[in-house]
MMTF fields as JSON, N, C-alpha, C and O atoms, coordinates in Angstrom:
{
  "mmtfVersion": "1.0.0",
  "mmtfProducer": "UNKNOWN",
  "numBonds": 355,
  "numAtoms": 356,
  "numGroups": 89,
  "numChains": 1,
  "numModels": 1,
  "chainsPerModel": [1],
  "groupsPerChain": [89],
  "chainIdList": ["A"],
  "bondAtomList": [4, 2, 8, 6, 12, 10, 16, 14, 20, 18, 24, 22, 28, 26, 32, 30, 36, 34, 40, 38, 44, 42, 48, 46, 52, 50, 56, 54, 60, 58, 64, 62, 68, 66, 72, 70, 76, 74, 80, 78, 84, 82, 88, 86, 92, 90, 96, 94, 100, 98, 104, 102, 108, 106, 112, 110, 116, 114, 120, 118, 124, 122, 128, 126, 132, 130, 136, 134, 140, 138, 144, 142, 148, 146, 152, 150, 156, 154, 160, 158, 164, 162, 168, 166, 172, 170, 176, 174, 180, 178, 184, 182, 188, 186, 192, 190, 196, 194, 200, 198, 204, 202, 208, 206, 212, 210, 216, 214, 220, 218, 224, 222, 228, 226, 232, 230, 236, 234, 240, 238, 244, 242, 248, 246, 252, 250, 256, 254, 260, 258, 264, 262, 268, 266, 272, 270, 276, 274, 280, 278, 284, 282, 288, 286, 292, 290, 296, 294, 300, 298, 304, 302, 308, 306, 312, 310, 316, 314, 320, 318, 324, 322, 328, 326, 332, 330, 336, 334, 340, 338, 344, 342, 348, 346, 352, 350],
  "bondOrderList": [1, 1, 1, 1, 1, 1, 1, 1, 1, 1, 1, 1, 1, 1, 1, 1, 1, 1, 1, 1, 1, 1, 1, 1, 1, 1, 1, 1, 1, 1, 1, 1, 1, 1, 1, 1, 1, 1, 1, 1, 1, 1, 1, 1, 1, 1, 1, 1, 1, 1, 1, 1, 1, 1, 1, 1, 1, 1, 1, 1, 1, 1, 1, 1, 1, 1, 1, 1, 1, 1, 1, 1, 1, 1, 1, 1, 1, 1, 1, 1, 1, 1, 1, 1, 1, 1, 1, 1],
  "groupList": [{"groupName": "UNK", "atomNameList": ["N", "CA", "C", "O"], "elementList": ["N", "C", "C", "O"], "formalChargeList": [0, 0, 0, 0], "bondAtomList": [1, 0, 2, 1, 3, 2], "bondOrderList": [1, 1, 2], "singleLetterCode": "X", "chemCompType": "L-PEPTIDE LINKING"}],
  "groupTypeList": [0, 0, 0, 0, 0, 0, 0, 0, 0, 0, 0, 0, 0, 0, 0, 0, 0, 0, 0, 0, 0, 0, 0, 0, 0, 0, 0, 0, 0, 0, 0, 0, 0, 0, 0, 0, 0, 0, 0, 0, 0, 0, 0, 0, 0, 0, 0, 0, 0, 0, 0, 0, 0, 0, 0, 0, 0, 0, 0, 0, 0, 0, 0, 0, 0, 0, 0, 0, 0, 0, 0, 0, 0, 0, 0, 0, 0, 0, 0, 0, 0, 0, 0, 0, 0, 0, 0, 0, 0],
  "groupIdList": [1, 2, 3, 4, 5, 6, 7, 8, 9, 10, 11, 12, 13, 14, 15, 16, 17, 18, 19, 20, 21, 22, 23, 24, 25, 26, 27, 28, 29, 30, 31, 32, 33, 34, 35, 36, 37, 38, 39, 40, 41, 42, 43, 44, 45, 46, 47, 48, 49, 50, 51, 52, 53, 54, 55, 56, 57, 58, 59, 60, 61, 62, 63, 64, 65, 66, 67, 68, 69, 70, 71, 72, 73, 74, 75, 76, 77, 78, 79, 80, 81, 82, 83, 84, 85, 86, 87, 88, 89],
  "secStructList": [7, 3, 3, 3, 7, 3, 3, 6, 6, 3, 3, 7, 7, 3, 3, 6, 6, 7, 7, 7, 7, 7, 1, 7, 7, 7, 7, 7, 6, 6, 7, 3, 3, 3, 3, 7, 7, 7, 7, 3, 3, 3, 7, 1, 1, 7, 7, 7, 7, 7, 1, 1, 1, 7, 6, 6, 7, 7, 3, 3, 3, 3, 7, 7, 7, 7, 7, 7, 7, 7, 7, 7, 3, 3, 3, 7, 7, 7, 6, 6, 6, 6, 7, 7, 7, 3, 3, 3, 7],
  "xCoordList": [37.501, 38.15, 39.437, 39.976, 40.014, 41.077, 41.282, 40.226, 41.97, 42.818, 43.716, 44.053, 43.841, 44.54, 45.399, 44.879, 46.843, 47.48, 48.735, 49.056, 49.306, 50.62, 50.923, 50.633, 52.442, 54.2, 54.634, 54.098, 55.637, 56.966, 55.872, 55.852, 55.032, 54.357, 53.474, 52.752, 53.349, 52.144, 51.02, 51.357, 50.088, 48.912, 49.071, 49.812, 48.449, 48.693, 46.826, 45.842, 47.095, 45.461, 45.954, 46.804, 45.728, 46.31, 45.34, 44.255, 45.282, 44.162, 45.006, 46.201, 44.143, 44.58, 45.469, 44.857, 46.648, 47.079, 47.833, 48.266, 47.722, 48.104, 49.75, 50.317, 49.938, 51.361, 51.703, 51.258, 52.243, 52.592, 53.906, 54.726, 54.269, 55.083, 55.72, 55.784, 55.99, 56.493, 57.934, 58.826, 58.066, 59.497, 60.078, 59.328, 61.706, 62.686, 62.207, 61.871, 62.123, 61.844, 63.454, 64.25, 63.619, 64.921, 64.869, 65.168, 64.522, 64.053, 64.944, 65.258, 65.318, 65.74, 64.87, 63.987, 65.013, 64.206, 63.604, 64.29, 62.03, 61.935, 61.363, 60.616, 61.802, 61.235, 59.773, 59.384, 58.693, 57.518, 57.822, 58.975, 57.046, 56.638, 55.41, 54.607, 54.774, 53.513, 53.541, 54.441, 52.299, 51.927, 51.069, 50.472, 50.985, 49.931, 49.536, 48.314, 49.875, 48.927, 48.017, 48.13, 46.366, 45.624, 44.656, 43.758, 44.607, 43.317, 41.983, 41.028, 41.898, 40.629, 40.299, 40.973, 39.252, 39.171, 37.713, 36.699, 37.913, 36.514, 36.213, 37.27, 35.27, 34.988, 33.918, 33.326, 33.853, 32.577, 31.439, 30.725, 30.973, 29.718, 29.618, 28.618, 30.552, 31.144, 32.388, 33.282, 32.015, 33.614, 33.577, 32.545, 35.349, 35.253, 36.529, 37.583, 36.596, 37.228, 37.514, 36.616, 39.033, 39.631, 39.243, 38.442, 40.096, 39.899, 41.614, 41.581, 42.252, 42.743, 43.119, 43.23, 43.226, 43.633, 42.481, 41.658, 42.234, 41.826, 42.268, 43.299, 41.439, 41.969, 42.272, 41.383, 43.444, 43.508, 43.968, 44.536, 43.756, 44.165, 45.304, 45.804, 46.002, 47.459, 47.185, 46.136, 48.293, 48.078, 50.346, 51.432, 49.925, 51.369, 51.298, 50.417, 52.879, 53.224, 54.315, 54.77, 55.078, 56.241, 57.213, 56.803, 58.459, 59.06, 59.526, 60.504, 59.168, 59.47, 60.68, 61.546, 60.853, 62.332, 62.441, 61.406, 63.645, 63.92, 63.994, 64.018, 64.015, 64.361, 63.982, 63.457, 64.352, 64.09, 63.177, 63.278, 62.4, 61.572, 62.434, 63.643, 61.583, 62.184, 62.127, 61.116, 63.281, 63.611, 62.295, 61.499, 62.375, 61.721, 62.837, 63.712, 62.231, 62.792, 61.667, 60.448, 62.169, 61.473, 62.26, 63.438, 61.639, 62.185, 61.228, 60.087, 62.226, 61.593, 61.65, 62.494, 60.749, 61.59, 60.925, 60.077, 61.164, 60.545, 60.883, 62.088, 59.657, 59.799, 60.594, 60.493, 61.546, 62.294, 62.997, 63.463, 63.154, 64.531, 65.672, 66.138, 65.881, 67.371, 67.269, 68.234, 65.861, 65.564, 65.33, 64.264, 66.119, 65.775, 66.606, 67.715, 65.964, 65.806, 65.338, 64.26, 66.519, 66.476, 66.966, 68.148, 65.992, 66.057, 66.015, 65.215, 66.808, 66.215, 66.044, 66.883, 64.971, 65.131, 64.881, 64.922],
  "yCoordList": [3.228, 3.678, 2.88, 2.569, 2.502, 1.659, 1.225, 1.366, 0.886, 1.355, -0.642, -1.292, -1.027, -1.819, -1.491, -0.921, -2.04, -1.396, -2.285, -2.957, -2.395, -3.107, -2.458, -1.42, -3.41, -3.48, -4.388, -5.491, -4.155, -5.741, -7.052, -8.218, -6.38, -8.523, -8.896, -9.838, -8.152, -8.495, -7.315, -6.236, -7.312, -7.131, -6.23, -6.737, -5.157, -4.69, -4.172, -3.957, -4.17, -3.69, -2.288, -2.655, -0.533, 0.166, 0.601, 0.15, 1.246, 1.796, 3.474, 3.733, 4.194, 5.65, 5.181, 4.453, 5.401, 5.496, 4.191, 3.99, 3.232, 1.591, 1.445, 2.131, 0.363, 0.056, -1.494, -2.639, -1.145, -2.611, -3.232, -2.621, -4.275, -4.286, -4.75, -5.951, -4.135, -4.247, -4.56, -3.716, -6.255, -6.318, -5.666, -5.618, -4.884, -4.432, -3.442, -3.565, -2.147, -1.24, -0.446, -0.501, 0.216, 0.517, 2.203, 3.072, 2.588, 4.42, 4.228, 3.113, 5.373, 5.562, 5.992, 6.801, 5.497, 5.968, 7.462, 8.41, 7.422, 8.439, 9.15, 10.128, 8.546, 9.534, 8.912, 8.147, 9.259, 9.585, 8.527, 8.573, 7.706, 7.106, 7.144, 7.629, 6.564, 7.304, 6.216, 5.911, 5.754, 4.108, 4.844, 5.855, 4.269, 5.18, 3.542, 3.592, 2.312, 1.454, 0.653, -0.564, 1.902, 1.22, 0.506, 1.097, -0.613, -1.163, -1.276, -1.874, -0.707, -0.998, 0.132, 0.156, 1.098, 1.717, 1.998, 2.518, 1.498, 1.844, 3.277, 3.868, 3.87, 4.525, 5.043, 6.117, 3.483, 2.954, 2.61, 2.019, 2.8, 2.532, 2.401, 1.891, 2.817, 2.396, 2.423, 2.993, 0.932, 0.394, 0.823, 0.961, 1.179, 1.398, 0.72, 1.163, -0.366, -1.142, -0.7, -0.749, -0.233, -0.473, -1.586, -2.517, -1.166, -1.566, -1.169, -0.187, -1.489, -2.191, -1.446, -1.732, -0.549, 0.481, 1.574, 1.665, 2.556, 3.231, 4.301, 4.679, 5.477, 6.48, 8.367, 9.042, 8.497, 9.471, 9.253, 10.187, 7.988, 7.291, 6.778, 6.058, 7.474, 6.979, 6.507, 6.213, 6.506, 5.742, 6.265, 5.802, 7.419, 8.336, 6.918, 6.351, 7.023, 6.265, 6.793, 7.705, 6.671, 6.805, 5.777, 4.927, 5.802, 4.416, 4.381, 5.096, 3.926, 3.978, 3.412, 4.163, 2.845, 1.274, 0.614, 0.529, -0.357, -1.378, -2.558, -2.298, -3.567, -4.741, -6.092, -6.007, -7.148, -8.427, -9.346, -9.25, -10.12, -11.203, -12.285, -12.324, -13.439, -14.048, -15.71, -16.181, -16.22, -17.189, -18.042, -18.052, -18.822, -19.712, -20.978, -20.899, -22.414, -23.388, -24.454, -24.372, -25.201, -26.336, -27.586, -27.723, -28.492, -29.816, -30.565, -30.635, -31.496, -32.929, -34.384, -34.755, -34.904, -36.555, -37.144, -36.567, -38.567, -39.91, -40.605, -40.804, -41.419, -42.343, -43.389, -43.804, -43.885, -45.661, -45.348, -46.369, -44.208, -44.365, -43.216, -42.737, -43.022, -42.368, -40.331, -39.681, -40.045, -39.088, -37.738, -37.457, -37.164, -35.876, -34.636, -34.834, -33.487, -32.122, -30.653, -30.059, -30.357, -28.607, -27.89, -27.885, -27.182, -25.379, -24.546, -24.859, -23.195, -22.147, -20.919, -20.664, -20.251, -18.408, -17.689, -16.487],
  "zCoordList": [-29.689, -30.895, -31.068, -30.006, -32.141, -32.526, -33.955, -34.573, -34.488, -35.885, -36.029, -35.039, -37.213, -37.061, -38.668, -39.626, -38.606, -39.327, -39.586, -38.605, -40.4, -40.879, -41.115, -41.71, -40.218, -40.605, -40.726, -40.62, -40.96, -41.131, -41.634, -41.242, -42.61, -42.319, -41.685, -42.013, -40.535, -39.708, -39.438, -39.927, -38.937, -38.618, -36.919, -36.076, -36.653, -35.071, -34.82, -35.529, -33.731, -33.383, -32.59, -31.778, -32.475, -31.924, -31.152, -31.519, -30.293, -29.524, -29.085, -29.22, -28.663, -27.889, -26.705, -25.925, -26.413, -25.486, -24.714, -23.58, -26.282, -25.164, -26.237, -27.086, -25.667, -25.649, -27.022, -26.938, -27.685, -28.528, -28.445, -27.759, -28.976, -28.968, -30.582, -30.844, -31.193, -32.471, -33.126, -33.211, -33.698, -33.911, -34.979, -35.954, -35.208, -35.962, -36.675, -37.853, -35.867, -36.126, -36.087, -35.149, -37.273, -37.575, -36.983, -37.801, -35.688, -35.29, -34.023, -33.605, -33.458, -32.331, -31.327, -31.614, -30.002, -28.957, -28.487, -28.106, -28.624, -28.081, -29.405, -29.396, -30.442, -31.917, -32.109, -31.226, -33.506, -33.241, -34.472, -34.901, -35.009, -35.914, -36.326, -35.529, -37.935, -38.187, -39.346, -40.128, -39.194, -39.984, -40.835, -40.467, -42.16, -43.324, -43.501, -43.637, -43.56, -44.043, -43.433, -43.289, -42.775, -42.368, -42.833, -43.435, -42.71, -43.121, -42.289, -42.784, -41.025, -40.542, -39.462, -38.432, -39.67, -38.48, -37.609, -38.075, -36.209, -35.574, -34.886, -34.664, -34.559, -33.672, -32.935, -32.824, -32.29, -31.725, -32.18, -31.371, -33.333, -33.604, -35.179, -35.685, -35.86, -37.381, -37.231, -36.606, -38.668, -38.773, -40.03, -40.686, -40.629, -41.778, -42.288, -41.832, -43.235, -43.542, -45.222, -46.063, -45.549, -46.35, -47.499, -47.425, -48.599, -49.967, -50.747, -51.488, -50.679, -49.138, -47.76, -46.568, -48.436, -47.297, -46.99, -47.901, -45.699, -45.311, -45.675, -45.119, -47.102, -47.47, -46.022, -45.503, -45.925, -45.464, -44.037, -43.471, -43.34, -42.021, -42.085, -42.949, -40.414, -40.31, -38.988, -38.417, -38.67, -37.097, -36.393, -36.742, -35.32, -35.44, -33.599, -32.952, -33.573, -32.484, -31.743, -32.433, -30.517, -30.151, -29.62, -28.83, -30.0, -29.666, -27.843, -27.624, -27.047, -25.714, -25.609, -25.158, -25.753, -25.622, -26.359, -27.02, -26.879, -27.945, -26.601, -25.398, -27.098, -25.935, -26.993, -28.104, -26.39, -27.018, -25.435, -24.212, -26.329, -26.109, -25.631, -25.86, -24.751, -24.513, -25.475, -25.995, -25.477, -26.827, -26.571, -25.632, -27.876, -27.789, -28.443, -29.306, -27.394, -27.835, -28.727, -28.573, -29.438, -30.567, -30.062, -30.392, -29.273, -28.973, -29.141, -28.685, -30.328, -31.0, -30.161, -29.345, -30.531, -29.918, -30.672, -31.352, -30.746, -30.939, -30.178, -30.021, -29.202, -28.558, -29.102, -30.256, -28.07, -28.162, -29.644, -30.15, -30.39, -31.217, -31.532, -32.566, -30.174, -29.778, -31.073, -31.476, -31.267, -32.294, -31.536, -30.988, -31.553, -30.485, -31.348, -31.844, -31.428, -31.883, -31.397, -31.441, -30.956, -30.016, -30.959, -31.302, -31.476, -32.323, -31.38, -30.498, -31.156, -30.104, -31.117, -31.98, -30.937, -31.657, -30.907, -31.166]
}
């Protein structure tokens, strides 16, 4: 059984009981959150896919912890002409 559902922009796959990790969620720890825009839901043996959304399906969550990821760097070069480029986010 599993549910997939947007926020922020992106796309999540949820299952009973597993863990995501979801960026800038504006809730405090420990409170219950509750997604209404699903678009896709299985349970095991039918799928039922939205138009666009899945009428009557939510998908309720709890926030465990806030924390950040670790950066990512973007380094450019070009060979033999002195061209080099470090972005970090």
């Amino acid at each position: 059984m599993y549910a997939v559902f947007r926020t922020g922009g992106k796309q999540f796959r949820a299952e009973p009981g597993g863990r995501l990790r979801i960026p800038s969620l504006d809730a405090e720890e420990g409170s219950a959150l509750t997604f209404d825009e699903v678009l896709l839901t299985s349970d095991g043996e039918d799928v039922t896919i939205g138009d666009p959304l899945v009428k009557g399906a939510k998908v309720e969550a709890e926030i465990l912890r806030h924390g950040k990821t670790k950066k990512i760097i973007v380094f450019k070069r070009k060979r033999r002409k002195n061209y080099r480029r470090k972005q970090g986010h």
